[in-house]
Structure formats: structure tokens, C-alpha cells
C-alpha positions in Angstrom: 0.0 0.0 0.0 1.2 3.9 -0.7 -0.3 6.9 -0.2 0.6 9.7 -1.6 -0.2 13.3 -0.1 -0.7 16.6 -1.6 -2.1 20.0 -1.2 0.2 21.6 1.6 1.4 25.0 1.3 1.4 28.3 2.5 -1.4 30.5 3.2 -2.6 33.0 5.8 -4.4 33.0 8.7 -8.1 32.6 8.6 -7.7 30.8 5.0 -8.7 27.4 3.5 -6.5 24.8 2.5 -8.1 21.2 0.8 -5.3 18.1 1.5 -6.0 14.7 -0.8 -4.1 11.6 0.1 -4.8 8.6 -2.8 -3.9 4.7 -1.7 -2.8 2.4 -4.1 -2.2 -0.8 -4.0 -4.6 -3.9 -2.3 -6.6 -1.5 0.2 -8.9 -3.9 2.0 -12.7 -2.8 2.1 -12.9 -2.0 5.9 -10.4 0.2 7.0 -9.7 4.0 8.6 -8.5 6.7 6.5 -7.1 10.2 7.8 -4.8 12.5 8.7 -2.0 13.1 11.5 0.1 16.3 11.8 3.3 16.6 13.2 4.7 19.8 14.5 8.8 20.4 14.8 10.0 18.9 18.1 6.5 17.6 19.0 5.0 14.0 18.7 2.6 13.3 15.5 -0.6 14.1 16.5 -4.7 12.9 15.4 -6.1 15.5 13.1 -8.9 13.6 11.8 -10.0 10.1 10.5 -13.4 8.3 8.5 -13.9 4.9 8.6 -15.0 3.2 5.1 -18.9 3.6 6.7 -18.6 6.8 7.4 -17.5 6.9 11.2 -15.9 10.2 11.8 -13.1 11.0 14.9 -11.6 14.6 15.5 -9.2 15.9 17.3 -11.2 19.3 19.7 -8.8 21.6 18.1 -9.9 21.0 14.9 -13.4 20.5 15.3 -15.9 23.0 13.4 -13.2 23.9 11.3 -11.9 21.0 9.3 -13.8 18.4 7.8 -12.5 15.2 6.4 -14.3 13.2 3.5 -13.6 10.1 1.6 -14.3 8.8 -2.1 -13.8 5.1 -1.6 -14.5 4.1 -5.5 -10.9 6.2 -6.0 -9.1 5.1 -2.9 -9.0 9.0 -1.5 -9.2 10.8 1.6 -9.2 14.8 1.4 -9.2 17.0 4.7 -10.3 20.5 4.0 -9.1 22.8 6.5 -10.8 26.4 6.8 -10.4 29.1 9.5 -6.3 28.1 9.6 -4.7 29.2 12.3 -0.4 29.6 12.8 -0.9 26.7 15.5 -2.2 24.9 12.6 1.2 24.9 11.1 3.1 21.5 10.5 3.5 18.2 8.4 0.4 16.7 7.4 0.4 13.0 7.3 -1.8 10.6 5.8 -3.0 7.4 7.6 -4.6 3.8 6.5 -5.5 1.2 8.3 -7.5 -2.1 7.5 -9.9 -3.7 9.5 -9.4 -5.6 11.9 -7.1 -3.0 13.6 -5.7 -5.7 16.1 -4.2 -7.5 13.7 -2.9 -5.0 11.1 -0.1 -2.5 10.8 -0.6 1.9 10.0 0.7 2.6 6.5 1.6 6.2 5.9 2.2 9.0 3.7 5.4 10.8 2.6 3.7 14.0 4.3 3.0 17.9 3.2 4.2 21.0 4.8 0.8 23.2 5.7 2.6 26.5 7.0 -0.1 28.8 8.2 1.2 32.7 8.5 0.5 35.1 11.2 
């Protein structure tokens, strides 16, 4: 399985950005898309993920401002981000997962930059 990212850039505060991550390879039918971030010197963090039924799971700091959505016929997860703040700032990465999660392994993306300015 890859992923492959893209979307990130540089924009200021109070703007939209819209991420897409695309999977190829044998994606299994159940499984948990999304996105972590990962700020310099911090730990990678939950941003957002959508099960293939539609479960949703945010992280509070995010809520009412991002929304994450999935087109399962083309393997792609997107996480549109509006109201961007500079805390907002850091390396987006993508995140699969098949079902069952006990007895499979994360698979992630290369990650892009989202730099959010002041």
C-alpha cells in the first residue's frame, strides 16, 4: 500500500486549504483513513480520521473547522481545513488502516508541509 499526499502550502491566517491523500495498492474494504500532523520537536498528532462507513473521529482543536471526507471508489481521503490558524502549522500525514485493527499494521504517507502565517 502507498499513499501519496498533496495539497500543503502556505497560506494566511483565517484561509482554506483542501489536502487529498490517494492509496494504491490492495486496500482492504474496511479500514480508517485520515490525517495526523506533526509539528517540529512535537510527537505526530490525530487530526482527523473516517472509517469506510462513514464513522468520523476529531481531534477538539480541529473541530468546526476541518472536515474530512472520503471517495472510496478512488481510494481518496481529502481533509479541507478552513479558518487556519499559525498553530495549525506542520507536516500533514496521511494514515490507512485495515480492519481488523488488532491484527494489522498503519501505513503512511510521505507528508506535506501546511505553514499557516501570522
Amino acid at each position: 500500500v502507498q499513499l501519496q499526499a498533496s495539497g500543503g502550502g502556505l497560506v494566511q491566517a483565517g484561509g482554506s486549504l483542501r489536502l487529498s491523500c490517494a492509496a494504491s495498492g490492495s486496500i482492504a474494504s474496511g479500514n480508517v483513513m485520515g490525517w495526523y500532523r506533526q509539528a517540529p520537536g512535537k510527537q505526530r498528532d490525530l487530526v482527523a480520521t473516517m472509517t469506510s462507513n462513514g464513522i468520523t473521529n476529531y481531534a477538539d482543536s480541529v473541530k468546526g473547522r476541518f472536515t474530512i471526507s472520503r471517495d472510496n471508489a478512488k481510494k481518496t481521503v481529502y481533509l479541507q481545513m478552513n479558518s487556519l490558524k499559525p498553530e495549525d502549522t506542520s507536516v500533514y500525514y496521511c494514515y490507512y488502516r485495515p480492519f481488523p485493527v488488532s491484527y494489522t499494521r498503519d501505513y503512511w504517507g510521505q507528508g506535506t508541509l501546511v505553514t499557516v502565517s501570522s
